[in-house]
C-alpha positions as CSV (number, residue, x, y, z in Angstrom):
1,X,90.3,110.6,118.1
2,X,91.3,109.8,121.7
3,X,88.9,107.7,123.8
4,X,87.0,109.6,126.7
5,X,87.3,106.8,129.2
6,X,85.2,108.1,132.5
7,X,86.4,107.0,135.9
8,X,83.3,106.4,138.3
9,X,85.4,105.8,141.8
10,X,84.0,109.2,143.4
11,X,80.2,108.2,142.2
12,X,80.9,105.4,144.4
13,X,82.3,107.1,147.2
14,X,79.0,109.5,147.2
15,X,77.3,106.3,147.6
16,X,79.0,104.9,150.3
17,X,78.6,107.9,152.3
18,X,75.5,107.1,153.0
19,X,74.8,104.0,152.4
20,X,72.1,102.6,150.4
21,X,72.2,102.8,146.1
22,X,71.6,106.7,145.5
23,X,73.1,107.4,143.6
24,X,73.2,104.2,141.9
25,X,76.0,103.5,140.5
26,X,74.8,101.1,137.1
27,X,72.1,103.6,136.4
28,X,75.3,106.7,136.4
29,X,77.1,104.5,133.7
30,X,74.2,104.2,131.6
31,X,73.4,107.7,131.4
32,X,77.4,109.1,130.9
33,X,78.0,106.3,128.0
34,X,74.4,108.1,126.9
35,X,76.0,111.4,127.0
36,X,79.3,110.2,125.3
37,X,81.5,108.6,127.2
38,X,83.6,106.5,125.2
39,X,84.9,104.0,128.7
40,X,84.0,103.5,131.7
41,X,87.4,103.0,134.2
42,X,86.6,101.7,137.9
43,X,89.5,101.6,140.4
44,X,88.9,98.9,143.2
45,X,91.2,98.9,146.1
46,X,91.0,96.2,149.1
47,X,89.5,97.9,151.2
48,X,86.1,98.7,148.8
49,X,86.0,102.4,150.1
50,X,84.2,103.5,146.6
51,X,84.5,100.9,144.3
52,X,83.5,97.3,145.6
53,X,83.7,94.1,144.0
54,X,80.4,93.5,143.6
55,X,80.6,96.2,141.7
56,X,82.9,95.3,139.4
57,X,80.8,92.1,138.2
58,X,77.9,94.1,138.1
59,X,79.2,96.7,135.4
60,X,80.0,94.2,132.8
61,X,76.0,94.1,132.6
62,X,75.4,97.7,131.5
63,X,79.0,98.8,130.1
64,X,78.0,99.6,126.5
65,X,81.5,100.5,126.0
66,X,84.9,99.9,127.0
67,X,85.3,98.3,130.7
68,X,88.7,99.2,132.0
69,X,89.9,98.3,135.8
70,X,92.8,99.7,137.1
71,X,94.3,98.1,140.4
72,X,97.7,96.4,142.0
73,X,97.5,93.1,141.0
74,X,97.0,91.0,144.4
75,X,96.0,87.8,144.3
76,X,92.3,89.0,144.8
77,X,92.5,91.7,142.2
78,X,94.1,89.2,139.4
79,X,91.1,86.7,139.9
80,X,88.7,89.6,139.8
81,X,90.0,90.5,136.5
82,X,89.9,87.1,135.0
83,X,86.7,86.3,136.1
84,X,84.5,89.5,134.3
85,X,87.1,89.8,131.6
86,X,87.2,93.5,131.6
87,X,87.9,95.2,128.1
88,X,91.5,96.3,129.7
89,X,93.3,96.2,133.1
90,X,95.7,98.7,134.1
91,X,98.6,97.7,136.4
92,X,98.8,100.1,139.0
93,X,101.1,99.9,141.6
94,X,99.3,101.4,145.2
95,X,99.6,100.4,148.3
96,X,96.6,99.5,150.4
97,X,96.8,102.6,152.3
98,X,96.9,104.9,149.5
99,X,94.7,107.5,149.1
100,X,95.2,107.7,145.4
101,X,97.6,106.8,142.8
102,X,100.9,108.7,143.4
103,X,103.7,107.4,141.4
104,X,104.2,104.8,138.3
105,X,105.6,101.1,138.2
106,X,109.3,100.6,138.0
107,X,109.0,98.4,134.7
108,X,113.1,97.5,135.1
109,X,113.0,96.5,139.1
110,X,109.1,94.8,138.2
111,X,109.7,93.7,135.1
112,X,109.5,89.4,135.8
113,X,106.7,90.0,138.1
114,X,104.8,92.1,135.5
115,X,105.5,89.9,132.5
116,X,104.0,86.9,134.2
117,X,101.0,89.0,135.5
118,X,100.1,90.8,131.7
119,X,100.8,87.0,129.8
120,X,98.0,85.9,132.4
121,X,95.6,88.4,131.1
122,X,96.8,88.4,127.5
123,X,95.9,84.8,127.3
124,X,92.5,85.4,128.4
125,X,92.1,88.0,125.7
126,X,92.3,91.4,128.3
127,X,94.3,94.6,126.9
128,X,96.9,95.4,129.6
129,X,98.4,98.4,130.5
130,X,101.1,99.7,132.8
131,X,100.8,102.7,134.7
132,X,104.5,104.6,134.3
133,X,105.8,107.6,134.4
134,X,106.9,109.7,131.7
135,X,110.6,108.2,131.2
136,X,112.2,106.3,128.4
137,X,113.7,103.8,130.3
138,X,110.0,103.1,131.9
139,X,108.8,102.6,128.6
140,X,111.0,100.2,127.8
141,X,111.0,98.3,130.3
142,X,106.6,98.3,129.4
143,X,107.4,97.1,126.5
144,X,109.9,94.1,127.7
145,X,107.0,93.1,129.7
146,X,104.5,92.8,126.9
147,X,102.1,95.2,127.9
148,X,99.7,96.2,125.4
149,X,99.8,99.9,126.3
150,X,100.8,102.3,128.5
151,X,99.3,105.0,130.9
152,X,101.6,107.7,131.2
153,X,101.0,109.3,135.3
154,X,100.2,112.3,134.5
155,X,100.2,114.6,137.9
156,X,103.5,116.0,137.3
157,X,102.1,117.6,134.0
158,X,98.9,119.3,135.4
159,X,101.0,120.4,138.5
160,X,103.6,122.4,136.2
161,X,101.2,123.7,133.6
162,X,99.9,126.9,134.6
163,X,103.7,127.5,134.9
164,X,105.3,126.4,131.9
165,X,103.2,123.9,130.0
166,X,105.7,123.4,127.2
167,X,108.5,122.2,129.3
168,X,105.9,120.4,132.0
169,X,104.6,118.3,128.3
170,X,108.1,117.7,127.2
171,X,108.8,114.2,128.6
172,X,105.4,113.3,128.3
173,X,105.8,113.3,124.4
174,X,109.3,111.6,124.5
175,X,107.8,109.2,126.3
176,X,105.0,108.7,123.6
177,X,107.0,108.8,120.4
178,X,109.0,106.2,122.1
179,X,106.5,103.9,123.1
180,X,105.0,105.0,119.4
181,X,108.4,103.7,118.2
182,X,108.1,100.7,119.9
183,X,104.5,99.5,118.6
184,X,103.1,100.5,122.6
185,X,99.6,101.9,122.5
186,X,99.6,105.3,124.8
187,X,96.6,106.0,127.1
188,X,97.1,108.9,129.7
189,X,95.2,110.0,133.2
190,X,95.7,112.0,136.4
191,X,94.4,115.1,137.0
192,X,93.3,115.7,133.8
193,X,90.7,118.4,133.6
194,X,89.1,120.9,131.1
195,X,91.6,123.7,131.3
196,X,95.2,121.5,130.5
197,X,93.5,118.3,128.4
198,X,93.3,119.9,125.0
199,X,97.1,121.0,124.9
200,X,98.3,117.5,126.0
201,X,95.8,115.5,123.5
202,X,97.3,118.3,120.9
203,X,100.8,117.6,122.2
204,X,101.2,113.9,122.4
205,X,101.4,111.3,119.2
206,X,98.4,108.5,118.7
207,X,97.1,109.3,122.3
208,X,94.5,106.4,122.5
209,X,92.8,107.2,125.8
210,X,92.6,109.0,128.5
211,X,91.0,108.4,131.8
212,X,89.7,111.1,133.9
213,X,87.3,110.9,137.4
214,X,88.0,113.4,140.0
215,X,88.0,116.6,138.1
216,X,85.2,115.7,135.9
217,X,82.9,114.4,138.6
218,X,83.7,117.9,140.6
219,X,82.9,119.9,137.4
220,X,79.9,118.0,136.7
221,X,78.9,119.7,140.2
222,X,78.4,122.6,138.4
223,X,77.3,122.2,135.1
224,X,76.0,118.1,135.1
225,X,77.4,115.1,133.0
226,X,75.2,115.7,130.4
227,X,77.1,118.9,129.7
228,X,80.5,118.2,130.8
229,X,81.4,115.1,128.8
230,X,81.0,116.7,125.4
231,X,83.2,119.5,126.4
232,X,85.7,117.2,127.1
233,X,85.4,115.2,124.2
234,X,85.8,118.6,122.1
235,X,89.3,119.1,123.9
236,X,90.0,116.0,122.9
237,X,89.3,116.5,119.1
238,X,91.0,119.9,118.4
């Protein structure tokens, strides 16, 4: 079954708002691994406007779980990592100014700077994963680099699915059987939500994980975590 891996960023970014710890974040993570959650995935960026460090080695104290952290790997990111030894880092490549992820590594242009960055983690005994888009020649490069897995970007699939969800899933699952092919594990995330998860877990080979914040924390608006993450996990298992 594919791992529900929750992405807290926006729990943090309430906090913030305000200032303070409600709602606090360590107590949030306790009660969604309580409801199911199967990962918690935090998303630090320099300039801590959800996620701050401190953060990040405090969660290693109540993560039951798995502990990913996704993040460009500056200089201050990479010794983040390596000091709380997170369960798996995700290379993602933002900019500072970013206000989210918007587009996958280019693993052939990358692919020195990457390999020197995941055998750094690998010897420490972190997973690593590369955050890609949905081509072949992505995923090879991934897999030149010695990533562990891969997190196929998925934007462009919940964009074109209310209007053609088989040809919006298409490259996802070449991508997958290819990095299946390959001996790559495949996680998946962005803008995942309850209406198009179920066809893509149905749709792509030995999907391992998938991470999801922003749409689950706005549906938990409405019907709470305690409800919402076992509907997601039974879109994941059809």
């Amino acid at each position: 079954m594919t791992r529900l891996s929750v992405n807290i960023n926006k729990v943090a970014t309430l906090r913030n708002a305000r200032g303070g710890n409600l709602p606090n974040l360590l107590e949030v993570v306790k009660d969604l691994e309580s409801f199911g959650a199967q990962g918690i995935t935090i998303h630090p960026r320099p300039d801590e406007r959800h996620i701050r460090y401190e953060d990040a080695k405090n969660l290693p104290q109540v993560v039951k779980t798995e502990f990913n952290i996704e993040g460009n790997p500056s200089s201050k990111f990479i010794d983040l990592v390596l000091d709380i030894k997170p369960t798996q880092v995700t290379l993602v490549p933002d900019a500072d100014e970013d206000i989210t992820s918007n587009a996958g590594w280019d693993t052939l242009e990358h692919q020195g700077f990457l390999k020197k960055i995941i055998n750094q983690f690998k010897s420490n005994g972190i997973r690593t994963s590369i955050f890609i888009d949905p081509k072949i020649t992505m995923v090879e490069g991934a897999h030149a680099t010695g990533a562990d897995r891969i997190e196929l970007y998925t934007e462009a699939y919940a964009t074109g699915y209310y209007q053609d969800k088989e040809a919006a899933i298409k490259p996802y699952v070449m991508a997958a059987e290819k990095a299946m092919n390959l001996g790559i594990g495949v996680n998946a995330g962005h803008d995942l939500n309850l209406d198009n998860l179920a066809f893509f877990a149905q749709n792509i080979p030995a999907l391992l994980e998938v991470s999801i914040g922003h749409a689950l924390i706005c549906e938990s608006l409405y019907l709470g975590f305690e409800n919402i993450i076992p509907m997601y996990l039974q879109r994941l298992s059809v």
